[in-house]
N, C-alpha and C positions, 0 to 999 in steps of 0.2 A: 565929592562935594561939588555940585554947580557952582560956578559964578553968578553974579547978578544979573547978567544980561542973558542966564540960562542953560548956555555951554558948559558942555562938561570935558575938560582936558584930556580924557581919556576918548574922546572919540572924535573919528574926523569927518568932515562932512566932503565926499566927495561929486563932480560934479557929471553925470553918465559919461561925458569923453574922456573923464581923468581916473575915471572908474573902470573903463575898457582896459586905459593903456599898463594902468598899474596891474590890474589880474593878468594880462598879456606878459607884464614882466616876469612877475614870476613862477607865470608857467611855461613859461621859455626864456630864460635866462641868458644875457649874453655871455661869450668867455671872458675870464679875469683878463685883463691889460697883462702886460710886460711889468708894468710899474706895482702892478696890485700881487703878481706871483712873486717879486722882487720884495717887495714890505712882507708877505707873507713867510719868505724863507728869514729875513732878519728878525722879524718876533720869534720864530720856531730855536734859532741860536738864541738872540737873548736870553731866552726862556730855560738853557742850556738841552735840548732834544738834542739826542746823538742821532739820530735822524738826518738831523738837518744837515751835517756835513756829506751826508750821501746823495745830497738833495741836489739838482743845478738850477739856476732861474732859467730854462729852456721852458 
């Protein structure tokens, strides 16, 4: 459904330099932080994955 003013919440309206950088992202991706491999092993436990104890945040 649009809005009144014609937008529709499902799409975005990007602007051609924001349009570069974001297909740039992810088609080359940078690597996960410390912090981001680090949150990733503690969902993998919470979640109880026996995995995850063989796992290190290296």
């Amino acid at each position: 459904m649009k809005s009144a003013n014609g937008n529709s919440p499902d799409i975005t309206n990007l602007k051609p330099s924001d349009h570069q950088v974001f297909f740039e992202a992810l088609e080359y991706p940078s690597s996960p932080t410390e912090a981001l491999r680090v949150a990733f092993l503690r969902q993998k436990k919470s979640l109880g994955d026996p995995d995850a104890n063989a796992l290190s945040a290296d």
